[in-house]
SEDOTOR-736944 format. One record per residue (C-alpha): residue number from 0; x, z, y. Coordinates in nm, 3 decimals. Layout:
REM SEDOTOR-736944
+-----+---------+---------+---------+
:   i :       X :       Z :       Y :
+-----+---------+---------+---------+
: NUM :       X :       Z :       Y :
...
+-----+---------+---------+---------+
REM end
This chain:
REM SEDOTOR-736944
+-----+---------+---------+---------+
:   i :       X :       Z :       Y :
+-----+---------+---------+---------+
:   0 :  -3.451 : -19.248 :  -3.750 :
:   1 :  -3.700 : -19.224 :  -3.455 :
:   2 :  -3.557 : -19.063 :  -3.133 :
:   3 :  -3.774 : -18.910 :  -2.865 :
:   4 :  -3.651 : -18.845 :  -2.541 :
:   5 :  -3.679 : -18.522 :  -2.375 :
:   6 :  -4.003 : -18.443 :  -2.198 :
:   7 :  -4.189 : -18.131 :  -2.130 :
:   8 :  -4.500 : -18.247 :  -2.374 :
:   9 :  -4.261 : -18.386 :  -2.613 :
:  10 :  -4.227 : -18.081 :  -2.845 :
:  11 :  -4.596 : -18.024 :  -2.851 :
:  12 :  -4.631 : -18.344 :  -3.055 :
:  13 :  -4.460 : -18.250 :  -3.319 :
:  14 :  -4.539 : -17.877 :  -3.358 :
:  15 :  -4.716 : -17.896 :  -3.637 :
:  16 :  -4.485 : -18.129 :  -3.843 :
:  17 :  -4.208 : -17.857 :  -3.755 :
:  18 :  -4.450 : -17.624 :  -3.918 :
:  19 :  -4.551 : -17.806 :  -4.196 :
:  20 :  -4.176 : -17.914 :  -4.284 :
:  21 :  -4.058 : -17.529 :  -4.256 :
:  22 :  -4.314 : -17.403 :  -4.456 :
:  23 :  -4.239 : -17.644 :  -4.788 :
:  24 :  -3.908 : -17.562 :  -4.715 :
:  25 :  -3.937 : -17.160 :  -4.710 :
:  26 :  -3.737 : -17.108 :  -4.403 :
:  27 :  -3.696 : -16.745 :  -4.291 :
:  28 :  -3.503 : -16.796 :  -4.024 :
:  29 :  -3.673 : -16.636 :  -3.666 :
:  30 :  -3.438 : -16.888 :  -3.466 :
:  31 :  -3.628 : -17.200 :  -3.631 :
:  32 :  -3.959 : -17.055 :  -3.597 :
:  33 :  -4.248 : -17.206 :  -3.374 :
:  34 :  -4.244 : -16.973 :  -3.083 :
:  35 :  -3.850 : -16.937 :  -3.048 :
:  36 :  -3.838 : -17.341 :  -3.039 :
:  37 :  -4.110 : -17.381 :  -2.815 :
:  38 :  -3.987 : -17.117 :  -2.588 :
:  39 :  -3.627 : -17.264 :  -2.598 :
:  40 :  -3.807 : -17.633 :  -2.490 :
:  41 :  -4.002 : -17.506 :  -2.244 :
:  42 :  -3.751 : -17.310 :  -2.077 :
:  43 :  -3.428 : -17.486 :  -2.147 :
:  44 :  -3.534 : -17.835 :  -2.166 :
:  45 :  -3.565 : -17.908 :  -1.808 :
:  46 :  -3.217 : -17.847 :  -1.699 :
:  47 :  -3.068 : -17.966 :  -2.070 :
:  48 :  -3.288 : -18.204 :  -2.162 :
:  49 :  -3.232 : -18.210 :  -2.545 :
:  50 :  -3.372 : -18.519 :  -2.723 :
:  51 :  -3.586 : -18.520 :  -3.102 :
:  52 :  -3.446 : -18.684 :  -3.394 :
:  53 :  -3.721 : -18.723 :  -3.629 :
:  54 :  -3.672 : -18.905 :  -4.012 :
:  55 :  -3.987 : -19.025 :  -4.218 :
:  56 :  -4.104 : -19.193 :  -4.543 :
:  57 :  -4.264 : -19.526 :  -4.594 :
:  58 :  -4.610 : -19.423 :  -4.532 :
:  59 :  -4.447 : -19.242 :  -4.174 :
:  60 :  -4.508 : -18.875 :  -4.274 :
:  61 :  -4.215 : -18.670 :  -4.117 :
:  62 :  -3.983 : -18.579 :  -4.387 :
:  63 :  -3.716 : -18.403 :  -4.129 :
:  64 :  -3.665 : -18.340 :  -3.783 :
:  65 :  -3.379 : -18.236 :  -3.552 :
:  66 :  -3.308 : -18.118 :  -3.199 :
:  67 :  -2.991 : -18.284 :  -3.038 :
:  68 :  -2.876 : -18.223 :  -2.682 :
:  69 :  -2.549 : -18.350 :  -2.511 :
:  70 :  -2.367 : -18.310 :  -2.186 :
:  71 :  -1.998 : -18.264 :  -2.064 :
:  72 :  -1.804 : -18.011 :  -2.102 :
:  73 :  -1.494 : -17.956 :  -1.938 :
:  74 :  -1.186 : -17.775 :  -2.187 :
:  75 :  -0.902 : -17.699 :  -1.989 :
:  76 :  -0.983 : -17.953 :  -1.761 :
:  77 :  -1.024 : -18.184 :  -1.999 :
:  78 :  -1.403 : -18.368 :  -2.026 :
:  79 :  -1.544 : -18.429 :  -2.326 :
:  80 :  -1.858 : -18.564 :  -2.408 :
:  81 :  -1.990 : -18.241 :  -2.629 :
:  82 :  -2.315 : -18.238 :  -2.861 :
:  83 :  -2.479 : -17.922 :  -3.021 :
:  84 :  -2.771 : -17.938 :  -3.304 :
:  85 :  -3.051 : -17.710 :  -3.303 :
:  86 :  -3.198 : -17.454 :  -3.027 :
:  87 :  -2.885 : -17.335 :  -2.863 :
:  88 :  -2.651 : -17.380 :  -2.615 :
:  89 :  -2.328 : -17.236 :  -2.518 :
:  90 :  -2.380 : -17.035 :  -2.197 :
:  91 :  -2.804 : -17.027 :  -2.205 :
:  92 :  -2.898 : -16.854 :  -2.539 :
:  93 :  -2.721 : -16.791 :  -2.875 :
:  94 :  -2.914 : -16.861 :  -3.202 :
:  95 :  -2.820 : -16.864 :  -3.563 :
:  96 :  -2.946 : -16.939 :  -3.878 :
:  97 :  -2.998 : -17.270 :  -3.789 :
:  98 :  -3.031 : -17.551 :  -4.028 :
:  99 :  -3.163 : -17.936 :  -4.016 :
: 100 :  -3.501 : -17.942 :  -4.110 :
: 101 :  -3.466 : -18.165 :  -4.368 :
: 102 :  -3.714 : -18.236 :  -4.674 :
: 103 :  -3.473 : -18.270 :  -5.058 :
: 104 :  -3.318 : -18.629 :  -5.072 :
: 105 :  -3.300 : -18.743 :  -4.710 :
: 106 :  -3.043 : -18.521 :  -4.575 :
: 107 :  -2.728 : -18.784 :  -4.616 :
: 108 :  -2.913 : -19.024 :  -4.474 :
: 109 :  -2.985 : -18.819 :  -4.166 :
: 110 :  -2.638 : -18.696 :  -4.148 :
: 111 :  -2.515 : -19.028 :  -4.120 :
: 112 :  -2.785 : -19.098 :  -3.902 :
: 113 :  -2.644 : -18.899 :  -3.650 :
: 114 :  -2.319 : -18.947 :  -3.669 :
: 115 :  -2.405 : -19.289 :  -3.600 :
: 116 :  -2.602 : -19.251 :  -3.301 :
: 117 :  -2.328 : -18.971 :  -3.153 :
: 118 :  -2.048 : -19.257 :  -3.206 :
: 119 :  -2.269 : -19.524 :  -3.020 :
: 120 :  -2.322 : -19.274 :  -2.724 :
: 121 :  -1.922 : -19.177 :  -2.754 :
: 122 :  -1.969 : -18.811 :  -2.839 :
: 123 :  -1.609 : -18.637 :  -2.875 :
: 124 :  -1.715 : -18.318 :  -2.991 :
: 125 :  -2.010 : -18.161 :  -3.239 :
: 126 :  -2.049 : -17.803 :  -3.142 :
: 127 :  -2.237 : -17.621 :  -3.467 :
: 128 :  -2.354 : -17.269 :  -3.414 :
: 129 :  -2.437 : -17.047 :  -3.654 :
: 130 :  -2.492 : -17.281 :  -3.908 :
: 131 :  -2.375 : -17.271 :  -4.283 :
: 132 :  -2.066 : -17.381 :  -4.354 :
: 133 :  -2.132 : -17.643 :  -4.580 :
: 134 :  -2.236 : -17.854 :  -4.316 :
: 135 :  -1.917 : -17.831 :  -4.143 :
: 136 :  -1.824 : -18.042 :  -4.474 :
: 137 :  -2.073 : -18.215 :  -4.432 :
: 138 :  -1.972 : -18.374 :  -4.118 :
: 139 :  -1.629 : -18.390 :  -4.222 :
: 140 :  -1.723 : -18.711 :  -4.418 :
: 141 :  -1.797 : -18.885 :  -4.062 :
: 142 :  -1.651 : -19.012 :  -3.777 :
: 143 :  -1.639 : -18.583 :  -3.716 :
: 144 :  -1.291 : -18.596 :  -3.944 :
: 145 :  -1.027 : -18.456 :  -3.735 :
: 146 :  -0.958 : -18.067 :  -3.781 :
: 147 :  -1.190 : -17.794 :  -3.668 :
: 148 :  -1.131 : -17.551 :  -3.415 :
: 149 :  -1.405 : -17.210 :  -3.406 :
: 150 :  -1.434 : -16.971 :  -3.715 :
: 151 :  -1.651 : -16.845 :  -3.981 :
: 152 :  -1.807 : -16.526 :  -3.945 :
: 153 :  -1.988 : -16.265 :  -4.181 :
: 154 :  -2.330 : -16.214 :  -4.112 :
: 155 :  -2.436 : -15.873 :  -4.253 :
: 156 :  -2.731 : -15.740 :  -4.375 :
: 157 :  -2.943 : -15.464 :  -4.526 :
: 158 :  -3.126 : -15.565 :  -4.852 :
: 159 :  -3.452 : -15.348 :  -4.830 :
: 160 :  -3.625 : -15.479 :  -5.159 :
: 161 :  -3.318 : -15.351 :  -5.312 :
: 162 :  -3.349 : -15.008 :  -5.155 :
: 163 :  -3.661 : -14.975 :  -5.228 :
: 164 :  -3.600 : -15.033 :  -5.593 :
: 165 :  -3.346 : -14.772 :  -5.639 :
: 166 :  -3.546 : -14.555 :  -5.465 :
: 167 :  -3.270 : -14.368 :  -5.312 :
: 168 :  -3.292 : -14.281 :  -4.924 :
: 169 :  -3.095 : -14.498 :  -4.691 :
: 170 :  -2.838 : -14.270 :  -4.595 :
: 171 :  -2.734 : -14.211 :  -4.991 :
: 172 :  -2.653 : -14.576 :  -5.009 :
: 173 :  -2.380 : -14.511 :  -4.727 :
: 174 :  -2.046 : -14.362 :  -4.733 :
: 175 :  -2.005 : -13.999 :  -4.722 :
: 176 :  -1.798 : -14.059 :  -4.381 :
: 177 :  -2.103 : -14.239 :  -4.200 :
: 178 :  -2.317 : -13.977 :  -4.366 :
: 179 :  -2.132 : -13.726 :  -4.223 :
: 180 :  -2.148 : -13.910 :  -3.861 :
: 181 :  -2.510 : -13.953 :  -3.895 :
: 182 :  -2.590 : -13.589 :  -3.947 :
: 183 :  -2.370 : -13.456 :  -3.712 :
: 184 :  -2.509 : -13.676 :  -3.427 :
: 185 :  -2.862 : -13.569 :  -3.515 :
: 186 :  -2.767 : -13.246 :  -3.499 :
: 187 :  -2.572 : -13.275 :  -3.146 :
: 188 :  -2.872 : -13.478 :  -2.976 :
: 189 :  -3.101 : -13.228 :  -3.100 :
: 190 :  -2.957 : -12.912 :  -3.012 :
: 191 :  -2.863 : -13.091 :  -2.642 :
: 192 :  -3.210 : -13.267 :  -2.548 :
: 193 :  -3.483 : -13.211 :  -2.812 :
: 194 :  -3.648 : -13.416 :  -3.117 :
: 195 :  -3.449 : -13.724 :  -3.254 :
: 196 :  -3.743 : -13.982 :  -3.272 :
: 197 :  -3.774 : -14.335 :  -3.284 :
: 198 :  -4.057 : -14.505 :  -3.106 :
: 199 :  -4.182 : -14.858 :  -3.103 :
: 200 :  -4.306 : -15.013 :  -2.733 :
: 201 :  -4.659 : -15.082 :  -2.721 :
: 202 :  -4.823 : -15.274 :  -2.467 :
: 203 :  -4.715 : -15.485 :  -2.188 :
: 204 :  -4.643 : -15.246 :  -1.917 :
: 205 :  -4.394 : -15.005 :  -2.192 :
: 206 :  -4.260 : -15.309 :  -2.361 :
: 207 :  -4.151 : -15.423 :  -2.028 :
: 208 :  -3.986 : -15.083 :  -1.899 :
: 209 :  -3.795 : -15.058 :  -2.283 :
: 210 :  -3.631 : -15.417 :  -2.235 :
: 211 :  -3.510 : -15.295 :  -1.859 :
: 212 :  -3.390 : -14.976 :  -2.009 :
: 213 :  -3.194 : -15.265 :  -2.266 :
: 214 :  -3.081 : -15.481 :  -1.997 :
: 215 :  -2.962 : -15.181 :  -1.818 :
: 216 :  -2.745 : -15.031 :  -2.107 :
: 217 :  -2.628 : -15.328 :  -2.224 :
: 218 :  -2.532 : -15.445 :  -1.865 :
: 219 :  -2.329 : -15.044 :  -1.861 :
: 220 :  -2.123 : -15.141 :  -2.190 :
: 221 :  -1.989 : -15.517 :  -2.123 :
: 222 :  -1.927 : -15.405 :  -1.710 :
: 223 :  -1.711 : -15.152 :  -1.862 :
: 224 :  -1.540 : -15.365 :  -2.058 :
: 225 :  -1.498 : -15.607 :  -1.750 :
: 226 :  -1.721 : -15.876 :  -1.933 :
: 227 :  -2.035 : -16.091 :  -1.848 :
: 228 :  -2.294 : -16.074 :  -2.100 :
: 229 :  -2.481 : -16.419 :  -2.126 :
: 230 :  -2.793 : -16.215 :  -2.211 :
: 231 :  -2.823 : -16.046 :  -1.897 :
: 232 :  -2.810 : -16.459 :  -1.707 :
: 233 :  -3.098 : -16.526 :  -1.519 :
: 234 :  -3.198 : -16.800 :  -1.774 :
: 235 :  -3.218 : -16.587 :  -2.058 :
: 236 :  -3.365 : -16.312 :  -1.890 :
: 237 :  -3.638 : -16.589 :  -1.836 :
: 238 :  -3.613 : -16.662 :  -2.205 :
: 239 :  -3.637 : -16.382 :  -2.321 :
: 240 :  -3.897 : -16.260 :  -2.126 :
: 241 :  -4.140 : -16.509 :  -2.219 :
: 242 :  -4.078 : -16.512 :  -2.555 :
: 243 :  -4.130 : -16.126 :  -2.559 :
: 244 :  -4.468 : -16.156 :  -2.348 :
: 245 :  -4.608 : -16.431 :  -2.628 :
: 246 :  -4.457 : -16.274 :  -2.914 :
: 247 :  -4.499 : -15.935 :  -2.880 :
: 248 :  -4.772 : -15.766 :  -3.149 :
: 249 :  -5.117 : -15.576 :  -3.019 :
: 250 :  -5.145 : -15.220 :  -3.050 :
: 251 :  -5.263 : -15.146 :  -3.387 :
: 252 :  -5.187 : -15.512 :  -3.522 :
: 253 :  -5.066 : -15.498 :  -3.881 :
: 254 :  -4.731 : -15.648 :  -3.994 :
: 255 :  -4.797 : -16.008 :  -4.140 :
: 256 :  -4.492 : -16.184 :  -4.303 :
: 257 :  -4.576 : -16.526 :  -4.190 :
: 258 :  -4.581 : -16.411 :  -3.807 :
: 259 :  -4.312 : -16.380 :  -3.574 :
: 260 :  -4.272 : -16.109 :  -3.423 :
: 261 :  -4.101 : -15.949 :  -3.143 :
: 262 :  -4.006 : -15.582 :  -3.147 :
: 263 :  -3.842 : -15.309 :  -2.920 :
: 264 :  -3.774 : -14.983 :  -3.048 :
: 265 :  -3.623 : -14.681 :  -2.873 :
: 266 :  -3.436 : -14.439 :  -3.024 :
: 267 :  -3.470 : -14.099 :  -2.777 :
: 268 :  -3.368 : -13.697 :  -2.832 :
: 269 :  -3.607 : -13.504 :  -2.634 :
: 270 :  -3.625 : -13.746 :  -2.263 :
: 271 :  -3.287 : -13.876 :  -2.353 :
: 272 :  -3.283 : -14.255 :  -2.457 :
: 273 :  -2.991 : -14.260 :  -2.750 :
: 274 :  -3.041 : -14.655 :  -2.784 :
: 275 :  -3.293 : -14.973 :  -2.760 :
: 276 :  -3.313 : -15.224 :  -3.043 :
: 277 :  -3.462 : -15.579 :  -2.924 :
: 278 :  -3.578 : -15.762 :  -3.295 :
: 279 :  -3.662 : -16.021 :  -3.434 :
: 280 :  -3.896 : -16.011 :  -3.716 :
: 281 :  -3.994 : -16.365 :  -3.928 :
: 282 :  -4.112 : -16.405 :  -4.318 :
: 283 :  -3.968 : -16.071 :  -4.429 :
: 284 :  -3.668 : -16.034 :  -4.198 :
: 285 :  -3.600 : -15.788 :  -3.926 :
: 286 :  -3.331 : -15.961 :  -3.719 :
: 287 :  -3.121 : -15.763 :  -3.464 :
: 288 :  -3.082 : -16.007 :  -3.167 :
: 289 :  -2.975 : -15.696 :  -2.888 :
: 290 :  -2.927 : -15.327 :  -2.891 :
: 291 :  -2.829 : -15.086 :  -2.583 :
: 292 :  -2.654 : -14.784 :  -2.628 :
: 293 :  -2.602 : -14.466 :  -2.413 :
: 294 :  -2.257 : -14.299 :  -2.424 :
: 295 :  -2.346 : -14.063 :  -2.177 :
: 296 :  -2.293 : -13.776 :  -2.449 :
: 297 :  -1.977 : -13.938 :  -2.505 :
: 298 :  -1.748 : -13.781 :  -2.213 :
: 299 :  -1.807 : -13.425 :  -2.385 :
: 300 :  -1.799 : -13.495 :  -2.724 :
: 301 :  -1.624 : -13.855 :  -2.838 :
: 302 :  -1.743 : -13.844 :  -3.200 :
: 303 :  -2.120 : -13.912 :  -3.147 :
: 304 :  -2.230 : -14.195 :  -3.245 :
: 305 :  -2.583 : -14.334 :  -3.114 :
: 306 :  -2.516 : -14.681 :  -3.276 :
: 307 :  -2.510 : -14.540 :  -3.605 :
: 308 :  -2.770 : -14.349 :  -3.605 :
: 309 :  -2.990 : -14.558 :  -3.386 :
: 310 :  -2.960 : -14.846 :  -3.663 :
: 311 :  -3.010 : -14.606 :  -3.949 :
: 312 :  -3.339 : -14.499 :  -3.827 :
: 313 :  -3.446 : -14.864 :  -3.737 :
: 314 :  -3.326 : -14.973 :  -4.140 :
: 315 :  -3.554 : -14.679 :  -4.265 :
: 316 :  -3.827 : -14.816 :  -4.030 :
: 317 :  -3.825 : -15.151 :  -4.101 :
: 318 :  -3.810 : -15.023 :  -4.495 :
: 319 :  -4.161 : -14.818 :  -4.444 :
: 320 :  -4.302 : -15.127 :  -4.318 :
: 321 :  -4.223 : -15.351 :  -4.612 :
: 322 :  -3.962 : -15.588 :  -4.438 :
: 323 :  -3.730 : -15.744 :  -4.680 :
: 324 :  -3.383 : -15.755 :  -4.465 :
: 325 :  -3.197 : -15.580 :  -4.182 :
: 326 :  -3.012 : -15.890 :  -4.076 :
: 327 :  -2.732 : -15.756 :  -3.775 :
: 328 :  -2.672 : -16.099 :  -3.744 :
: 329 :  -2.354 : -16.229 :  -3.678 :
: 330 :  -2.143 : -16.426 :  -3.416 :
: 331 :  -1.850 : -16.234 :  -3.390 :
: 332 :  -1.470 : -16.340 :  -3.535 :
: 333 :  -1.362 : -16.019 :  -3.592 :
: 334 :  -1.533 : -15.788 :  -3.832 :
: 335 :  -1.772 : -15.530 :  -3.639 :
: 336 :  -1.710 : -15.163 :  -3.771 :
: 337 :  -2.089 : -15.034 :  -3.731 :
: 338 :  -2.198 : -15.368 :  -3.900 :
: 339 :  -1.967 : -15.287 :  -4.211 :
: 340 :  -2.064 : -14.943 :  -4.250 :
: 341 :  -2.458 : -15.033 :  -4.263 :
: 342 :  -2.450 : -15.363 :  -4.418 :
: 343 :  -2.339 : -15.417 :  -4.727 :
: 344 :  -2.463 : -15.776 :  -4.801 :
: 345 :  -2.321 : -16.074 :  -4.651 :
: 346 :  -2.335 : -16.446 :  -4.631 :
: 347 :  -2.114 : -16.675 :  -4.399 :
: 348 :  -2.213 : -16.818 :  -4.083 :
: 349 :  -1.981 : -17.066 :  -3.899 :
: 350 :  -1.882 : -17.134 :  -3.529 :
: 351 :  -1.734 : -17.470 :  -3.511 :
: 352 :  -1.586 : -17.701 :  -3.322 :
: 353 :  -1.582 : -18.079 :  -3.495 :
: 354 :  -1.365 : -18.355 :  -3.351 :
: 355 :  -1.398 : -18.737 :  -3.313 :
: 356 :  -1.024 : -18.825 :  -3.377 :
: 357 :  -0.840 : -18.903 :  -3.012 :
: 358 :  -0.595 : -18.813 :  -2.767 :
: 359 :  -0.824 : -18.588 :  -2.581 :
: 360 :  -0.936 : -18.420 :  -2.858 :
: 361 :  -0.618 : -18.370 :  -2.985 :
: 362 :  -0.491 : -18.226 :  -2.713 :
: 363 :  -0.795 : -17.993 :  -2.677 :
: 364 :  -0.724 : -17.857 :  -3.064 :
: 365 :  -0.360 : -17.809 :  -2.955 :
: 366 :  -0.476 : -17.610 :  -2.698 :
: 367 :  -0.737 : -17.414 :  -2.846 :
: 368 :  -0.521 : -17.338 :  -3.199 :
: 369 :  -0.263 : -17.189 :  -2.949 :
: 370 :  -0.526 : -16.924 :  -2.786 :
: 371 :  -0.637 : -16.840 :  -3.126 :
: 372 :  -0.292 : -16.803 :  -3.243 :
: 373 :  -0.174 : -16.567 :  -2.885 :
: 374 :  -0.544 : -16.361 :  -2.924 :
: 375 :  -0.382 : -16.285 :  -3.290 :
: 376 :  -0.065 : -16.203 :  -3.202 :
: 377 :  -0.251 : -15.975 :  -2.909 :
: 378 :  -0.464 : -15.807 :  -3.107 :
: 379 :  -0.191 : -15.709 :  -3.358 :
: 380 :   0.047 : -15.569 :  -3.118 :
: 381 :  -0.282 : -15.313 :  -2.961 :
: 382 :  -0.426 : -15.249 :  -3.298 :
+-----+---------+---------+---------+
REM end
């Protein structure tokens, strides 16, 4: 295993082996494309400084490459020396999907690669987002063997090949309650403002006035719910921003599979914005990363509901175009209600904590088993 310190040229080195590994590989995923990596180096990497892990055969071709970054991280006061794999971080960005890139045959070898080099450097802690949970067990086998704190969530989709096939409209495939919502929202909207229409931003200047209309109704929902949204930080507005302004398709520029793309859509009645969808389109998929709703409606009439319909035009949308998934993506512990009345597929995701066995880790398992276990007892007493 070959490690590579951070630097800011460092990722352009191996850009194209990332590219040439993913592609033999088929991976869809938008969060292990080129331009979300390089983004995530170029404007995380200074102030993280994330190292590469690269594996290769005899004749030194890269046959799998990794992204490891450490620091401390204080748990109830407690440090511990914390590493994450892949293009995320905790409090910068939030990705999923992720995977090693990792050619057939070589991937015990790198696992115990790492775990090697994470007990020479005294790691305490692997942090694995949004990864599949078979490399939780994976891990397991190393020096990683204590118990696991975190949880697995369901990442939910919409499978659009499928649709198309039974060629029955979207809104047949759902229940005759969401249905029912739907309709009557459309019907609401319309009579209050005008036209129910969904519109996708073109060009710099409107792209950029959609996402502040996004930042802005996103920043409404979580301030009323007394919470701190880590996409509205001032790093991942950066983040974002440039990965929007790079990403972003020309007018008139035809959907190709192998691209990623970045997409805003707003979903308006008449002058009224209902709801803006920030996506994430790669090889097929239509991701949702963010959406921002307006409630405004709400204080007259509590049983509108511009999330459902906002995503129901968005799946028929992405459908017309050809894309192959409506992945909500996932992230949350608790089931989502809108996600389970649009998606009916699912595959698991996981959110894990893995442990070096010790007294400080112990001690921050106690700790965190016992939150989980008072959030439960919380949430059953209000529910």
């Amino acid at each position: 295993m070959e490690q590579i310190a951070y630097s800011p040229e460092a990722w352009s080195g191996i850009e194209s082996h990332w590219n040439t590994l993913a592609c033999a590989l088929g991976i869809r995923s938008a969060f292990m494309s080129l331009p979300w990596m390089r983004t995530w180096w170029e404007v995380f990497g200074p102030e993280l400084k994330p190292q590469l892990l690269i594996w290769r055969d005899a004749v030194r071709r890269p046959v799998g490459i990794c992204i490891l970054t450490q620091r401390i991280r204080r748990v109830g006061g407690i440090p511990l020396h914390t590493a994450w794999l892949g293009a995320t971080s905790d409090e910068l960005v939030q990705s999923e999907h992720n995977d090693l890139l990792l050619l057939p045959g070589h991937r015990a070898e790198a696992i115990a690669d790492i775990s090697e080099l994470l007990k020479r450097e005294r790691v305490q802690r692997l942090r694995l987002r949004g990864f599949s949970p078979s490399l939780v067990r994976e891990f397991s086998g190393t020096i990683f063997c204590s118990p696991t704190t975190g949880f697995e969530s369901e990442d939910r989709y919409t499978d659009l090949d499928a649709l198309r096939e039974s060629g029955k409209p979207y809104l047949q495939t759902l229940s005759s309650n969401a249905r029912r919502q739907i309709r009557r929202s459309v019907r609401e909207y319309e009579q209050r403002h005008g036209e129910v229409v969904l519109e996708r931003a073109q060009g710099q200047a409107e792209r950029n006035a959609v996402m502040q209309d996004l930042r802005e109704l996103h920043g409404r929902r979580w301030s009323s719910r007394g919470v701190n949204s880590v996409f509205l930080s001032e790093a991942a507005v950066r983040f974002h921003q440039q990965l929007l302004d790079t990403t972003a398709a020309a007018p008139g520029e035809a959907d190709a599979q192998d691209v990623f793309r970045t997409d805003l859509l707003r979903i308006r009645a008449g002058d009224q914005t209902l709801g803006v969808l920030y996506m994430l389109l790669h090889r097929g998929r239509s991701n949702l990363y963010q959406c921002g709703l307006s409630y405004e409606d709400n204080d007259t009439d509590n049983k509108l509901t511009p999330g459902l319909l906002s995503h129901a035009l968005a799946i028929e949308h992405y459908q017309q175009r050809g894309f192959s998934e409506y992945d909500f993506l996932a992230g949350e512990e608790r089931a989502v209600r809108y996600k389970n009345t649009l998606g009916a597929c699912t595959r698991p995701l996981v959110w894990m904590d893995c442990y070096v066995p010790g007294p400080s880790t112990t001690l921050v398992r106690a700790m965190r088993s016992g939150w989980r276990r008072y959030k439960q007892l919380v949430h059953g007493a209000y529910s």
